[in-house]
C-alpha positions as CSV (number, residue, x, y, z in Angstrom):
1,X,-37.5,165.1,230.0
2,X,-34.2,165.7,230.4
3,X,-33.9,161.6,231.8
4,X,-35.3,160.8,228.3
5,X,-32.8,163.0,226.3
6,X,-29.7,161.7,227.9
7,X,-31.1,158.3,227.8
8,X,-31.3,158.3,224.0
9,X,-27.5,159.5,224.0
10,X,-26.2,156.4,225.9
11,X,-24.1,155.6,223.7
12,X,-22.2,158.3,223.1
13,X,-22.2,159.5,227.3
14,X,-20.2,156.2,226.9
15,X,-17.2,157.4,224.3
16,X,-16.5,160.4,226.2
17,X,-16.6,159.0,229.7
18,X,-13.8,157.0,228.4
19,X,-11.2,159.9,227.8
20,X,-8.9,157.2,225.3
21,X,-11.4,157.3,223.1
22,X,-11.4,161.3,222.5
23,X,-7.3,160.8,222.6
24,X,-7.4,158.2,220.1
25,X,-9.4,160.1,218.1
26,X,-7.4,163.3,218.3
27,X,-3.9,161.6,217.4
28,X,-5.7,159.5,214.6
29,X,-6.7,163.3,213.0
30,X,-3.6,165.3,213.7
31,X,-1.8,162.0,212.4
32,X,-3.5,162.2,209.7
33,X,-3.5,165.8,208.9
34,X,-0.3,166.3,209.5
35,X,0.6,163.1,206.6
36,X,-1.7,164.6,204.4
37,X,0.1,168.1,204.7
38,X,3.5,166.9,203.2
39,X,1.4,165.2,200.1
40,X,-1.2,167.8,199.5
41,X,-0.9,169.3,196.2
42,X,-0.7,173.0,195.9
43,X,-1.9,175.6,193.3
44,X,-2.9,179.2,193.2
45,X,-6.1,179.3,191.6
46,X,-8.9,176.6,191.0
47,X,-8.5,174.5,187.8
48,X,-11.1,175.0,185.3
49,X,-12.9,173.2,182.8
50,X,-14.5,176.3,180.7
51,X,-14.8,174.6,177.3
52,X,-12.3,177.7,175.8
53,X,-9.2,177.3,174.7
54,X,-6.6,180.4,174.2
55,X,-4.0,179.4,171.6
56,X,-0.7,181.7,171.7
57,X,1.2,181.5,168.8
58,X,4.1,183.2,167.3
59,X,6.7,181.9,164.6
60,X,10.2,182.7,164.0
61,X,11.4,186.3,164.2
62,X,11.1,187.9,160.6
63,X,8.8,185.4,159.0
64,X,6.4,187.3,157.1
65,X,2.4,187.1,157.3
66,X,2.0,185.3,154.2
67,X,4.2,182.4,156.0
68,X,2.9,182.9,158.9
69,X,-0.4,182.5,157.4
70,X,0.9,178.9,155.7
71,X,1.8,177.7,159.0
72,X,-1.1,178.8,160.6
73,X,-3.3,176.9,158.1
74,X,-2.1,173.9,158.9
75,X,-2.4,174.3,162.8
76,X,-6.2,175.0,161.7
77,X,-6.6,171.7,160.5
78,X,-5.7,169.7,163.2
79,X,-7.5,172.1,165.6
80,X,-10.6,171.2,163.4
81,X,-9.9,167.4,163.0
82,X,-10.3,167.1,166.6
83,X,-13.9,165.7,167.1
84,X,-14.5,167.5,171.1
85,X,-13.6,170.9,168.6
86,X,-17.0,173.5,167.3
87,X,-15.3,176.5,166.3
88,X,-12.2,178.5,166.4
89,X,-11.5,182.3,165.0
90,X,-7.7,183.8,164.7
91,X,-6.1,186.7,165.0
92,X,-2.6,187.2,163.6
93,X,-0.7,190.4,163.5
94,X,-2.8,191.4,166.2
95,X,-3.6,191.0,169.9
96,X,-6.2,191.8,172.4
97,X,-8.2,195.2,172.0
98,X,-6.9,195.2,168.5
99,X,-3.4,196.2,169.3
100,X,-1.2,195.9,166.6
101,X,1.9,193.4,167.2
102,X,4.4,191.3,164.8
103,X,3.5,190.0,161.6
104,X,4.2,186.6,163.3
105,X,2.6,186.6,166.4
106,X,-1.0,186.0,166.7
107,X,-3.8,184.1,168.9
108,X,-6.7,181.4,168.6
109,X,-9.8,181.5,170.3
110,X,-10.9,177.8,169.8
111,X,-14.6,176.9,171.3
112,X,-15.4,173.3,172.2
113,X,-18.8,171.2,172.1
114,X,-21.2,171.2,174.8
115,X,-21.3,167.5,174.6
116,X,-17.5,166.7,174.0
117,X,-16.3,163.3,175.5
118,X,-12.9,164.8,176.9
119,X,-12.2,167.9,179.2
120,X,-10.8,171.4,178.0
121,X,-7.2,170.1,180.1
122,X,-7.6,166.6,177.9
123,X,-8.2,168.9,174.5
124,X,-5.5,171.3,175.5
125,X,-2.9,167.9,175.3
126,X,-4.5,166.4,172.6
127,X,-3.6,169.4,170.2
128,X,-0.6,170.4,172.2
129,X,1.1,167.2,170.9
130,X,-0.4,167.4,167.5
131,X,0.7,171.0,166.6
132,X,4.2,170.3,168.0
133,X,4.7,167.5,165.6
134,X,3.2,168.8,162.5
135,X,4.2,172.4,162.8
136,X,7.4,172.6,164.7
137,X,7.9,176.0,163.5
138,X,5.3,177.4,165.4
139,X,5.8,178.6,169.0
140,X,2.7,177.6,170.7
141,X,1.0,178.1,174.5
142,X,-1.6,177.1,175.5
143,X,-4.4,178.5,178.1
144,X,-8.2,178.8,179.1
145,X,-9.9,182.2,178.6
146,X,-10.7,182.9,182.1
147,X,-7.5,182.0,183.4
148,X,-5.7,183.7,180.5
149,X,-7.7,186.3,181.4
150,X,-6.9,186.8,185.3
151,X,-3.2,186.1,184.5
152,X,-3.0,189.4,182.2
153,X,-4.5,191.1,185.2
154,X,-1.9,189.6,187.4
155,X,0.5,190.2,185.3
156,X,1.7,187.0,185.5
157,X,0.3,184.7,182.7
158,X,1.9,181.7,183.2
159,X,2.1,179.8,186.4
160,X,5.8,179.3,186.8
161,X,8.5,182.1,185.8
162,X,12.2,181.6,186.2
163,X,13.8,185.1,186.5
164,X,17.3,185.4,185.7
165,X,19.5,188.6,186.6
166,X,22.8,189.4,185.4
167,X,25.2,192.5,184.3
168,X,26.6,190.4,181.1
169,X,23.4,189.8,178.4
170,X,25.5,186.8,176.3
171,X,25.9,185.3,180.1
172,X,22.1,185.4,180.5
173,X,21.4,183.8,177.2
174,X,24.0,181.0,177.9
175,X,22.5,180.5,181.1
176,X,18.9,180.9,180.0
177,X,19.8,178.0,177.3
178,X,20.7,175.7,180.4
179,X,17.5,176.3,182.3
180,X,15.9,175.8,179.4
181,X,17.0,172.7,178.9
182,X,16.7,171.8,182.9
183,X,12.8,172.6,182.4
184,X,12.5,170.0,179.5
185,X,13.7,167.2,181.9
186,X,10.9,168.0,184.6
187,X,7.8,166.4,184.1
188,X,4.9,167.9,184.0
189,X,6.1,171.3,182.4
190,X,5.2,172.4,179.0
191,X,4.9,175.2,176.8
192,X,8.4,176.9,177.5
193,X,9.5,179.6,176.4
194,X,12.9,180.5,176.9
195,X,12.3,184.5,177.3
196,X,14.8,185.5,174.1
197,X,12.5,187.9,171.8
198,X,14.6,188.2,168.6
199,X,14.6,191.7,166.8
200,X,14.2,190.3,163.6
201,X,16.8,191.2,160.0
202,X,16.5,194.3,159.5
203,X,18.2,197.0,157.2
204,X,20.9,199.6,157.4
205,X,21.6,202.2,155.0
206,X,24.8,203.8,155.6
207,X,24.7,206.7,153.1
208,X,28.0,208.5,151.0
209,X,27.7,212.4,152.8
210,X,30.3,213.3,150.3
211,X,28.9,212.1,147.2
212,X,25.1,212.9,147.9
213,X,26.5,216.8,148.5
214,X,28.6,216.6,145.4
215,X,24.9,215.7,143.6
216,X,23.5,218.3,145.8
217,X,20.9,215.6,147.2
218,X,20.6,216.7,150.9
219,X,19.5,213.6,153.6
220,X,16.4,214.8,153.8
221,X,15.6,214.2,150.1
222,X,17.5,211.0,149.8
223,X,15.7,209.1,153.1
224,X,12.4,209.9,151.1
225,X,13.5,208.3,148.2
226,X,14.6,205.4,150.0
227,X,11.7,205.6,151.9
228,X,9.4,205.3,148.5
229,X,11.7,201.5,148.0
230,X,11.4,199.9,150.9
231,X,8.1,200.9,153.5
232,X,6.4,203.6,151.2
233,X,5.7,207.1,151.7
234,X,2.5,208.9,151.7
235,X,1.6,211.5,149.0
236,X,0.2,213.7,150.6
237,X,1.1,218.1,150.6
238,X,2.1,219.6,153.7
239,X,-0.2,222.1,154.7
240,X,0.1,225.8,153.5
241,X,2.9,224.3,150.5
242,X,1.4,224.9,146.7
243,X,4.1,223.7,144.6
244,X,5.0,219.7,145.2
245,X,7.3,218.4,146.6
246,X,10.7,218.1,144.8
247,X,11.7,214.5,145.8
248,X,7.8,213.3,144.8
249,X,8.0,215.3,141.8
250,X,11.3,213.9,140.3
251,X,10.1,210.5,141.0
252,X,6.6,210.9,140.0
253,X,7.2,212.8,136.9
254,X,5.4,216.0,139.1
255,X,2.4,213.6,140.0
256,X,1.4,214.1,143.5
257,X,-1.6,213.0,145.2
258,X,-3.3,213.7,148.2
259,X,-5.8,212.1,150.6
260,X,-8.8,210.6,149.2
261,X,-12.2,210.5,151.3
262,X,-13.6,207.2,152.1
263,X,-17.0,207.6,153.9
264,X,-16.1,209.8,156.8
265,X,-12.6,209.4,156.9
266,X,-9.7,210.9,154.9
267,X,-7.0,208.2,153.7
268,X,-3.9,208.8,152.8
269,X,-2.2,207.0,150.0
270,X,0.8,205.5,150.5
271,X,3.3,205.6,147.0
272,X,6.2,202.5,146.5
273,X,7.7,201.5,143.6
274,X,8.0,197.7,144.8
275,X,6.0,195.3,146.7
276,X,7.1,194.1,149.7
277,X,6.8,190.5,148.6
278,X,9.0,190.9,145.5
279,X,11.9,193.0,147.2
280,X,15.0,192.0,148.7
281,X,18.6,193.9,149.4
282,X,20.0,193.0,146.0
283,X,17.3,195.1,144.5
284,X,17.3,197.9,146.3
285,X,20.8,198.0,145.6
286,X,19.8,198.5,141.9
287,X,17.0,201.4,142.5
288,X,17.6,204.6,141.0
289,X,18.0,207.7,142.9
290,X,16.9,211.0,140.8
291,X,19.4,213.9,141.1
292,X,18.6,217.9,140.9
293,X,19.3,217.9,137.3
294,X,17.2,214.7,136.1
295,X,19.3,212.4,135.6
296,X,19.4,208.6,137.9
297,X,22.2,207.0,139.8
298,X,21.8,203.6,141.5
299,X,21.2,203.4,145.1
300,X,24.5,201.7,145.9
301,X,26.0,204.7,144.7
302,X,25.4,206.5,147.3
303,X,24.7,204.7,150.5
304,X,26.3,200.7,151.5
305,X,23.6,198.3,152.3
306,X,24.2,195.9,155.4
307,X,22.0,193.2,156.4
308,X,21.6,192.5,160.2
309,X,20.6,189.2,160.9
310,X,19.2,190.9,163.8
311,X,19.5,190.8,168.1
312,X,18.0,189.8,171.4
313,X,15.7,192.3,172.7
314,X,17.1,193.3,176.2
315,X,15.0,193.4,179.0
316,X,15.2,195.2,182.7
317,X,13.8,194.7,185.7
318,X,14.5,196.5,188.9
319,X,17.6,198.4,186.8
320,X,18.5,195.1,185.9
321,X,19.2,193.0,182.9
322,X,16.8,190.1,183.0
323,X,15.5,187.3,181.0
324,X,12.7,185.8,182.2
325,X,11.4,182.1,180.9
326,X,8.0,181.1,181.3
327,X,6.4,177.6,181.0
328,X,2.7,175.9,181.4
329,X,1.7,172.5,183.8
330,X,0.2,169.6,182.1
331,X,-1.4,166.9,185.0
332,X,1.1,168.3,187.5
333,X,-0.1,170.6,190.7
334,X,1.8,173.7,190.9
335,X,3.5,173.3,194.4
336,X,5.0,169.7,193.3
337,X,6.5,171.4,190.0
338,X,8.3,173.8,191.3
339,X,9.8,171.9,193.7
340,X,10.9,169.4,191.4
341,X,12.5,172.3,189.1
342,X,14.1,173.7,191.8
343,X,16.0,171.0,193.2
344,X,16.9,169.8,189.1
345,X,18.2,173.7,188.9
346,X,20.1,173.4,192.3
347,X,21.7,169.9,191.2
348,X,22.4,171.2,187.0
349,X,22.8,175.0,187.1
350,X,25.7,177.2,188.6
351,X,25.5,180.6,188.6
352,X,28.5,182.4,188.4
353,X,28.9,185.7,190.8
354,X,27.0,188.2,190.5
355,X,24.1,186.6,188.9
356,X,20.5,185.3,190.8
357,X,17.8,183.1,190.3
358,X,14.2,183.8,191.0
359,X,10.8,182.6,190.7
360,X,7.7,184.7,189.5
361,X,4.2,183.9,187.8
362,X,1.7,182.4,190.1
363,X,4.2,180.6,191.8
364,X,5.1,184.0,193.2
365,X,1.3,185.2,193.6
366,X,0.5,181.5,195.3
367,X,3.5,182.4,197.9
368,X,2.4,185.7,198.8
369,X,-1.2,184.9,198.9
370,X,-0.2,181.6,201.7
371,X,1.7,184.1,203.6
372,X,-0.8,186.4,204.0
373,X,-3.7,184.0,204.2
374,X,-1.1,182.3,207.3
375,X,-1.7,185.6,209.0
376,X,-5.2,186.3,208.4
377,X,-5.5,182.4,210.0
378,X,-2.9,183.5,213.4
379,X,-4.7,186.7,213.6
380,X,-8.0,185.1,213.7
381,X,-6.9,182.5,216.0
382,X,-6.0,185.1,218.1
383,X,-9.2,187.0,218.0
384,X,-11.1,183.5,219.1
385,X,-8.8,183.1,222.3
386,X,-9.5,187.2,223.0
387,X,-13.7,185.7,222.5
388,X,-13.2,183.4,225.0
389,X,-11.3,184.4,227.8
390,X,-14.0,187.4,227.7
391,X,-17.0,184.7,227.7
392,X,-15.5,181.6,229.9
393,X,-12.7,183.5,231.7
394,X,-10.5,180.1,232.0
395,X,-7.4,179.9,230.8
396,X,-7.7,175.9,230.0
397,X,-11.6,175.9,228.8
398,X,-10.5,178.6,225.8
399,X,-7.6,176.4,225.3
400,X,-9.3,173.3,225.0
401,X,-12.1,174.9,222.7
402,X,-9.3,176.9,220.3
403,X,-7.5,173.4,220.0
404,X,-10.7,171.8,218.9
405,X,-11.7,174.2,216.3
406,X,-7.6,174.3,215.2
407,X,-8.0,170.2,214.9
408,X,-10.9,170.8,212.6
409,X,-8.3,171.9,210.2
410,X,-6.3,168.1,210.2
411,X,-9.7,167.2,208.9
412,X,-9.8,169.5,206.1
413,X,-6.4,168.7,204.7
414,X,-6.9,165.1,205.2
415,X,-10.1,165.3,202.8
416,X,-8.7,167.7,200.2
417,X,-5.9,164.9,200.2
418,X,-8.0,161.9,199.9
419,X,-10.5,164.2,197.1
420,X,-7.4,165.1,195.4
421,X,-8.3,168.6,195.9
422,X,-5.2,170.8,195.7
423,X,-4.6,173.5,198.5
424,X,-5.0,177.1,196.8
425,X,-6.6,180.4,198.1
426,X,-10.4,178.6,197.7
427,X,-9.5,175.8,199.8
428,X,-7.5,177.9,202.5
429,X,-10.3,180.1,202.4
430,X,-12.3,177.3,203.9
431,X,-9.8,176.6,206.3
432,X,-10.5,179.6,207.7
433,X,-13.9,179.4,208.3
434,X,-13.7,175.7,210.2
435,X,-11.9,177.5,212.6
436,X,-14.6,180.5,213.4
437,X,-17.4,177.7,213.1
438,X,-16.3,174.9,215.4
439,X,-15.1,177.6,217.8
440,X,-18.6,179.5,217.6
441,X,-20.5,175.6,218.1
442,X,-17.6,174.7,221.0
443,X,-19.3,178.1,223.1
444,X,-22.7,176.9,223.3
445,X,-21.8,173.6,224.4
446,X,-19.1,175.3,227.2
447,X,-21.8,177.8,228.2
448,X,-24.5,175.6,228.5
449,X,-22.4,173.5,230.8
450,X,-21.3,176.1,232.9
451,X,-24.8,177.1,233.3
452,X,-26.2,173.6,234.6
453,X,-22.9,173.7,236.8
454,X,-23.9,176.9,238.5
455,X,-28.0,175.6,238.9
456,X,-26.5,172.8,241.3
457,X,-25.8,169.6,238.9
458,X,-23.0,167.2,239.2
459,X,-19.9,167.3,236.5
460,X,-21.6,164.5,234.6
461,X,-24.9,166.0,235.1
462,X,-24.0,169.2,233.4
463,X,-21.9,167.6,230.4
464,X,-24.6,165.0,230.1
465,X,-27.1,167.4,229.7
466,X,-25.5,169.9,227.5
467,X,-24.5,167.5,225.0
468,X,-28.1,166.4,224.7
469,X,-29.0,169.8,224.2
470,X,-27.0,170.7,221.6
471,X,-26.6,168.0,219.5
472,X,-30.1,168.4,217.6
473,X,-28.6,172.4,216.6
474,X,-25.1,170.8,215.9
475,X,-26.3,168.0,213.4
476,X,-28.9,170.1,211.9
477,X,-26.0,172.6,211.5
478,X,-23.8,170.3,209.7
479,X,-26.1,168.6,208.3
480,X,-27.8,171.6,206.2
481,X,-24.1,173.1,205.4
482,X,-23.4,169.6,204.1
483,X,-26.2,169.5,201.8
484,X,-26.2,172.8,200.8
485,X,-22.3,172.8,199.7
486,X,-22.6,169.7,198.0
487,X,-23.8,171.0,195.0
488,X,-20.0,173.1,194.9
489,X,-18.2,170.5,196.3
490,X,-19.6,168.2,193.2
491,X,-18.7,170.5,190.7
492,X,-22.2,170.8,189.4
493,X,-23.2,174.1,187.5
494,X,-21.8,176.7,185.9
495,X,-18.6,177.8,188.0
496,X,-19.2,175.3,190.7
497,X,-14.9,174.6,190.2
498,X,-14.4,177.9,191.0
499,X,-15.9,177.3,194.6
500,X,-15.3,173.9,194.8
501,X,-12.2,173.5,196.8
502,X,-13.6,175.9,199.9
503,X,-16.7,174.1,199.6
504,X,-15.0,170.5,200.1
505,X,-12.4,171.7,203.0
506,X,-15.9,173.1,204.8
507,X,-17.7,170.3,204.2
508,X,-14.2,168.3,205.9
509,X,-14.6,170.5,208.5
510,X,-18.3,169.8,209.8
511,X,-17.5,165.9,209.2
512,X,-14.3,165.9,211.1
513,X,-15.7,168.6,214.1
514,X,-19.0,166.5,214.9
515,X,-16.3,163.7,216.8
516,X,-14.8,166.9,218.1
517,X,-17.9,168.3,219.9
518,X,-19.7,165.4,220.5
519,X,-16.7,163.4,221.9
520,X,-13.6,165.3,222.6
521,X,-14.9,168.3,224.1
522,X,-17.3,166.9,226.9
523,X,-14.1,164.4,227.6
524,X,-12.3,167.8,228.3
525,X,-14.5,169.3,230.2
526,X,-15.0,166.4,232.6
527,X,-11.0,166.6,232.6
528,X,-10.7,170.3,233.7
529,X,-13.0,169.6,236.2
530,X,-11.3,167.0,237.8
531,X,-7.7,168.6,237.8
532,X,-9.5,172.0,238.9
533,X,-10.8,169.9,242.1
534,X,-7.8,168.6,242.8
């Protein structure tokens, strides 16, 4: 029987007696691997195609939600003329859970057909390009929901985040206006933002001390009458208080009102002479303020009115001043991007003394998460050389059997390159587990050798006959882990992407280790052999 196993095998008893052929082999993968390393793209997390589309948007500091509104309109019907587009619902004024933010900032949630001819990346350009020329007012980024999602848990929305630090904030907007600019010439990036969050105008009411005692109007009295012109105050009576209040009742001709009960609740009414749409400074200028003794003086009287075209938000990180810009990938890889915008910064952009330069987003997270996926891969590579000196107890049998299952992973980087698969945690992942599999495969082979060894058989004997022994569990092996990831490594199904770089490197694995076991290792062992007898 076993005459009539190793006969069938001929052909292969023929590649590894011929040791060139498993050294061919070997160069040809590291070769390979290592070419495919320095052209691999790189990422952080899968890509997606979820059919959801997050639109950011925010327009210039100050513009009310009317015009906000206006502009918004418009982006609404592009969004809707595009024919991949179902449905869409906004948000403005307000952000997730309901929180309440600027007048001008707001979102889109824009849901696309089941059947659409283009993917949610293709969409994403389509009305990137469209919204930027029709409204270039608007501020716009763009993001998928389960992405957008995991950045906010991050922390780090946007994939690349240049980090500026500084003691001077006018230096770090000069120099933030130059990366800016530096970012625009890379290709690839889109959706920057150059990290400058503008107060908005706002008003400042310097009042007259002397004149408002003279009047015997004290500063408490005169900010609620200002108060009543420009954000409105509620009428409402403090508790335990029966008569009204003074201020209310000069103004009101002693009308005061309090809460009013709607369902459940108690609302307050809020009291202002003016709508916010028809005021302005000139106006308030001309509102009267009611003295003690009934009679009216004009605002101006009493306080100056200044207008500030309002400032730069200043930020801090680590105690200090920082501006941070942000920016999205369109058809680019993450790795190649920032290395194109580093060198561009390192040839355009000096920064004077005192001042740094860093990067964060998922640049930053893709970093860390290499590093420590490096050492999960050394430790476990050390962990499979401790397995095997405890099983074999030779130093150059675990050697030979670790460098086999560390080959496996030229094969997974040269498929990932030739799939266009970027590298990211997924796909590293994967890597990973190559190395544990071919390792666990390379120990039944080894053991079943040393085994016919020790019953009496010749060198050739015992490789002969352990190859024929386990190359029925091997292919079955790789074969059902072949078609069972296939599936993932397809992207069929709902989430498929999410899995489908590990399930492509493992797949690259089992390919690439079948010539490894089946070829390079019996070549190795006849090897050892023959040095160990000599």
């Amino acid at each position: 029987m076993e005459a009539d196993s190793i006969s069938k095998l001929h052909f292969l008893t023929k590649l590894y007696r011929k040791p060139v052929f498993a050294a061919v082999f070997m160069l040809l993968l590291c070769l390979g691997g290592w070419y495919a390393s320095g052209r691999l793209a790189s990422g952080f997390m899968p890509d997606l195609d979820e059919g959801t589309i997050v639109l950011d948007y925010h327009s210039p500091a100050g513009t009310d939600i009317e015009e906000t509104d206006r502009l918004c309109r418009q982006m609404e019907n592009i969004i809707m003329k595009h024919p991949d587009v179902e449905t869409y619902s906004r948000r403005t004024a307000l952000g997730m859970s309901f929180k309440t933010r600027p007048t001008n900032f707001g979102d889109y949630l824009i849901q696309l057909k089941k059947d659409r001819k283009k993917s949610t990346p293709e969409v994403i350009s389509d009305l990137r390009r469209s919204i930027s020329q029709a409204v270039p007012l608007m501020t716009i980024d763009f993001g998928q929901r389960i992405a957008d999602l995991l950045g906010d848990l991050m922390s780090t929305p946007k994939p690349i985040e240049i980090k500026l630090f500084g003691d001077d904030y006018a230096t770090l907007q000069k120099l933030a206006a130059h990366v800016e600019k530096v970012m625009q010439t890379v290709p690839g990036i889109v959706d920057i933002d150059n990290g400058l969050v503008p107060a908005g105008a706002s008003l400042v009411f310097i009042p007259h001390e002397d004149r408002l005692s003279q009047f015997g109007i004290s500063l408490e009295d005169f900010q609620e009458q200002l108060t009543a012109y420009t954000g409105g105050i509620p009428l409402s009576q403090s508790a335990g208080v029966i008569e009204p209040n003074p201020a209310q009742a000069a103004m009101t001709g002693g009308l005061q009102i309090g809460s009013i009960q709607d369902g459940e609740q108690m609302r307050r009414i809020l009291f202002r002479f003016t709508d916010f749409a028809d005021n302005s400074p000139e106006l308030l200028q001309r509102q009267p303020i009611f003295l003690p003794d009934g009679t009216t003086r004009p605002l101006s009287y009493f306080c100056d009115v200044i207008v500030n075209p309002g400032e730069i938000e200043q930020r801090r990180e680590d105690l200090k001043s920082n501006i941070t810009l942000t920016a999205r990938l369109e058809n680019r890889d993450l790795g190649s991007a920032v290395d194109a915008l580093r060198q561009a910064l390192g040839h355009q952009l000096t920064l004077p003394s005192g001042y740094s330069l860093s990067f964060g987003g998922a640049y930053a997270e893709q970093q860390q998460s290499f590093k420590e996926l490096a050492t999960i891969l050394c430790l476990a590579t050390l962990l499979v050389l401790t397995v095997l000196m405890f099983l074999l107890r030779e130093w150059w049998l675990s050697i030979v059997v670790l460098a086999i299952s560390l080959t496996g992973i030229c094969g997974c980087l040269l498929a990932l390159w030739l799939t266009g698969t970027p590298l990211n945690v997924s796909s590293y992942t994967g890597i990973i587990m190559i190395v544990g599999i071919l390792a666990e495969n390379s120990i039944f082979t080894v053991w079943q050798y040393k085994m016919n060894l020790r019953r009496g058989g010749t060198p050739d004997e015992a490789v002969d006959y352990a190859i024929a022994l386990r190359i029925r569990p091997k292919l079955m092996t790789a074969i059902g882990a072949v078609l069972a990831l296939m599936p993932l490594a397809l992207g069929w199904g709902v989430g498929a992407q999410m899995q489908q770089p590990l399930a492509v490197a493992v797949i690259s694995g089992f390919v690439a280790g079948l010539p490894l076991l089946l070829v390079v290792l019996p070549a190795a062992m006849r090897l050892i052999y023959r040095i160990g007898r000599k």
